[in-house]
C-alpha positions as a printed Julia matrix, in Angstrom:
246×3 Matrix{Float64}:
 -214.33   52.86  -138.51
 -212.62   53.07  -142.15
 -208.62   52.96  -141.92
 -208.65   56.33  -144.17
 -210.28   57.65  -141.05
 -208.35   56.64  -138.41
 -205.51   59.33  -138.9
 -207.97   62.85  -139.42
 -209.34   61.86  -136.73
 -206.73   61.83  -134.12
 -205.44   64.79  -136.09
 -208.64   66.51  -135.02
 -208.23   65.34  -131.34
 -205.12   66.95  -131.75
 -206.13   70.09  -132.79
 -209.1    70.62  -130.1
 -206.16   69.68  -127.63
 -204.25   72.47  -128.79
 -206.87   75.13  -129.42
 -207.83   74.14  -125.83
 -204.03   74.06  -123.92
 -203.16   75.7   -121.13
 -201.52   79.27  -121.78
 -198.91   79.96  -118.97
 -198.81   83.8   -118.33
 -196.52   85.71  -115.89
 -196.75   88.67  -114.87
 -193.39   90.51  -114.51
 -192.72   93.62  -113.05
 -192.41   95.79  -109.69
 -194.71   96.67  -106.87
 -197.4    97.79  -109.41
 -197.39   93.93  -110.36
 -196.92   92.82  -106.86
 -200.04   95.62  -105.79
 -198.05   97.42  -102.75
 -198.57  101.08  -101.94
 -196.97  103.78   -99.66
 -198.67  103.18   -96.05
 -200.17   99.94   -97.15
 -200.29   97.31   -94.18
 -202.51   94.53   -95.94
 -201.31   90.82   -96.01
 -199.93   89.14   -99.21
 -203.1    87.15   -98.65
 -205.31   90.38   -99.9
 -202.71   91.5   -102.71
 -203.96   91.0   -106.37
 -203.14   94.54  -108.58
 -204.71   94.15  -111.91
 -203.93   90.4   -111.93
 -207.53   89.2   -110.61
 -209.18   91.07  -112.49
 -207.35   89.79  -115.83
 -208.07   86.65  -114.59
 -211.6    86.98  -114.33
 -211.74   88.29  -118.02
 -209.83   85.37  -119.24
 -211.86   82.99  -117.5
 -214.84   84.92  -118.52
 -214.15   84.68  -122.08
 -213.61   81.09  -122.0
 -209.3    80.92  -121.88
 -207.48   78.44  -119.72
 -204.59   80.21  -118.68
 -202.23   79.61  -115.3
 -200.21   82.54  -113.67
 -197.24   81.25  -113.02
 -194.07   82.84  -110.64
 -192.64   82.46  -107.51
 -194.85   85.39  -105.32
 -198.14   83.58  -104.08
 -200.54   86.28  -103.56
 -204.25   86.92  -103.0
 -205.6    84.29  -101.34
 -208.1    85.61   -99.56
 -209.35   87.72  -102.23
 -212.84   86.52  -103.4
 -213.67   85.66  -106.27
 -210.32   83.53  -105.78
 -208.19   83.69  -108.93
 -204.56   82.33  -109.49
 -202.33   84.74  -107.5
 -198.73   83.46  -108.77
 -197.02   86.14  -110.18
 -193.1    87.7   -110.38
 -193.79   90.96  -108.85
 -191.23   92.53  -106.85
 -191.72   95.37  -105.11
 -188.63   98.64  -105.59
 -186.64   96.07  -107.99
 -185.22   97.74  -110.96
 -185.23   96.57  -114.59
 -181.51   95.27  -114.15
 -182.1    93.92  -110.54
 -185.14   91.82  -112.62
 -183.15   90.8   -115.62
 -180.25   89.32  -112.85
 -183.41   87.01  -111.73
 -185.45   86.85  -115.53
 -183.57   83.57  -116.82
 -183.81   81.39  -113.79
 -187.69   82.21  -113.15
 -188.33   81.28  -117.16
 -186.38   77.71  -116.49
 -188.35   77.5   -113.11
 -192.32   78.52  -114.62
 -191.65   78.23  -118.27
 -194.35   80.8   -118.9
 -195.89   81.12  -122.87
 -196.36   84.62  -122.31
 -194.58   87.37  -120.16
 -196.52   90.69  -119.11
 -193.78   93.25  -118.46
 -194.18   96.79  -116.47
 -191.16   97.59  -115.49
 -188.96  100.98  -114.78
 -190.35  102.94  -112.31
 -188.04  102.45  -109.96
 -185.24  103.1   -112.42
 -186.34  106.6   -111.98
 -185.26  106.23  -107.99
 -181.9   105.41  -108.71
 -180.57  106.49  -112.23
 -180.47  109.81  -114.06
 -180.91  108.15  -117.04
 -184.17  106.91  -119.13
 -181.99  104.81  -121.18
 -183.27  101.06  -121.99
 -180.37   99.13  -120.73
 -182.08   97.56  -118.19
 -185.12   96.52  -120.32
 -183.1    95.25  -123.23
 -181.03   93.06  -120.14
 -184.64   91.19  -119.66
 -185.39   91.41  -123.05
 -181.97   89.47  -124.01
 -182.42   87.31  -121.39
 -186.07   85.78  -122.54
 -184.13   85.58  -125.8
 -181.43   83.89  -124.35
 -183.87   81.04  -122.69
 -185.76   80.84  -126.25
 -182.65   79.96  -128.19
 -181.42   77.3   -125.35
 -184.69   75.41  -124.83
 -185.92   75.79  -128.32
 -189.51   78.11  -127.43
 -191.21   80.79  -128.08
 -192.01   83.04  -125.47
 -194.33   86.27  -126.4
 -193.86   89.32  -124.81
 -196.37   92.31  -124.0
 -194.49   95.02  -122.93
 -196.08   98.86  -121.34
 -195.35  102.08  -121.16
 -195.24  102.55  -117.74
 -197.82  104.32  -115.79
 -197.24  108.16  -114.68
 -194.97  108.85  -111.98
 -195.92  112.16  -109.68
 -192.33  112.4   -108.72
 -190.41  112.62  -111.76
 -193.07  112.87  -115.02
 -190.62  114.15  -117.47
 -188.24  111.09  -116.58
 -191.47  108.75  -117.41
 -192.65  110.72  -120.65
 -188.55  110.15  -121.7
 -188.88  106.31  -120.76
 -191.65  105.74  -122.57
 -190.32  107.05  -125.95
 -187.25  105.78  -125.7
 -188.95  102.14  -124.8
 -191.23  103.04  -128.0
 -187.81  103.26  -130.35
 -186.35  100.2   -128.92
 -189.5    98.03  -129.0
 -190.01   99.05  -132.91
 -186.06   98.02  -133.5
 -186.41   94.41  -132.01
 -189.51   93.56  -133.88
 -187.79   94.46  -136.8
 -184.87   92.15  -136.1
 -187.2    89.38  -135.35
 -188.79   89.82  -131.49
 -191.73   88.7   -130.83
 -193.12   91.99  -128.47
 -196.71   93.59  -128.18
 -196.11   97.16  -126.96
 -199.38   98.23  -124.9
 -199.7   101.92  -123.47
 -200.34  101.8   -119.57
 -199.13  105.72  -119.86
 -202.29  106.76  -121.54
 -204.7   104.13  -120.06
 -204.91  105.4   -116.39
 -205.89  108.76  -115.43
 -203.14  110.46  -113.42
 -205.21  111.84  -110.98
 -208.63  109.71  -110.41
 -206.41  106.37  -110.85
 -203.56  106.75  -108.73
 -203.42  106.13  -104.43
 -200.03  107.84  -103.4
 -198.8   109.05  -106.89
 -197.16  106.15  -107.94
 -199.17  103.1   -107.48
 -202.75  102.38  -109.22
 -206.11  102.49  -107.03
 -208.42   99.77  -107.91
 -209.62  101.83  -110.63
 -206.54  102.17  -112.2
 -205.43   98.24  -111.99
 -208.78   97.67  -113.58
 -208.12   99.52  -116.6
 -204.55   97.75  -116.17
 -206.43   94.56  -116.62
 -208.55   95.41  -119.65
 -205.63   96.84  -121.57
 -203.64   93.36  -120.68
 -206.88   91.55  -121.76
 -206.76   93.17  -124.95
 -203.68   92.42  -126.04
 -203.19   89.14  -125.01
 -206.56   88.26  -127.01
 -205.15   88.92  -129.98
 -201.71   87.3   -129.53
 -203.6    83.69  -128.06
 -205.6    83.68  -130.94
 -201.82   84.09  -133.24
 -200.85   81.13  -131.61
 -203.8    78.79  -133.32
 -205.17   80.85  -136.08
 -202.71   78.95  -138.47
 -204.32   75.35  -137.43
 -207.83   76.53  -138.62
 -206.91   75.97  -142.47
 -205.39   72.85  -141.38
 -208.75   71.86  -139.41
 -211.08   73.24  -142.45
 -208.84   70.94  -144.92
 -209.21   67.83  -143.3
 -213.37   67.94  -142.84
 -213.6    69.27  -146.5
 -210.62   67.54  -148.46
């Protein structure tokens, strides 16, 4: 093989290698992450929420992803999927954000799926977005030390039979404060949850999804993180289209 050659080519090996990496994804949130329900006795072992079902879309469509987090979940589910996952059932946003910098050292996800707040709604009066901005701050935090990018997809929270007016007030509030950080430079997709599940035929005590629900959890996850995986290598197609036509 030509000299001139040598170089493309292992720029091209390079390139498949990257198109074709492993995405780390963790899922972040409460007991609708977790999948735990008023009167529900099942093992960890049968626990998977929306996250097997994301799975199987992502390994459908042909990604190579690993959930990553300290709660191993699901085994026993079939088909198996990856059941790691940071889901912690009646935690709070700022009980989360005390724990959100360690777990990004410890996993070093790519991407973070956040649903978080509901049980803010337990234990504060106000819908104010402290507690999400403390997480929020933190994943910035870990960026700016270890020199990454971490993307963030962030919901509006599901419905709440309890307390809907405290949700509805959540969710706008978390709509103002998503639009402000983007504009100084975050890098968050803001997906409705609110709007995706039906509050009735969805929902098992009021609070947590039915399989129904987590399953329209999984295709509005699925739908956002398509477009932000294919962000992350749409600028090395020019690059790739340059070197087999120069």
């Amino acid at each position: 093989m030509h000299k001139s050659a040598i170089l493309p080519l292992l720029f091209l090996l390079s390139l498949f290698s990257s198109l074709h990496a492993v995405t780390k994804i963790m899922p972040l949130g409460d007991s609708i992450t977790f999948d735990w329900y008023y009167g529900d006795s099942r093992s960890d072992a049968y626990r998977n929420g929306y996250r097997n079902d994301l799975w199987y879309k992502l390994k459908s469509a042909g990604y190579t992803v690993d959930f990553v987090g300290s709660q191993k979940t699901g085994g026993a589910v079939s088909p198996s999927f990856d059941g790691d996952n940071e889901g912690h059932s009646g935690w709070t946003t700022y009980r989360i954000a005390d724990k959100t910098y360690s777990w990004l050292k410890t996993y070093k996800p790519d991407i973070i799926l956040l649903h978080i707040g509901t049980n803010d709604s337990m234990y504060y009066s106000s819908s104010d977005m402290t507690g999400v901005e403390s997480i929020l701050n933190q994943i910035d935090r870990y960026e700016r030390n270890y020199h990454v990018t971490v993307k963030v997809i962030l919901a509006k929270i599901i419905n709440l039979s309890k307390n809907p007016s405290w949700i509805s007030r959540f969710n706008s509030s978390l709509a103002t404060m998503v639009q402000n950080r983007i504009a100084d430079g975050d890098e968050i997709t803001l997906v409705d949850m609110y709007h995706a599940l039906s509050y009735w035929g969805d929902m098992v005590d009021g609070i947590h999804p039915r399989s129904s629900g987590y399953a329209k959890m999984a295709t509005v996850w699925f739908n956002a993180l398509k477009k932000v995986m294919k962000e992350d290598t749409a600028f090395l197609i020019p690059i790739y289209h340059l070197i087999l036509n120069p």
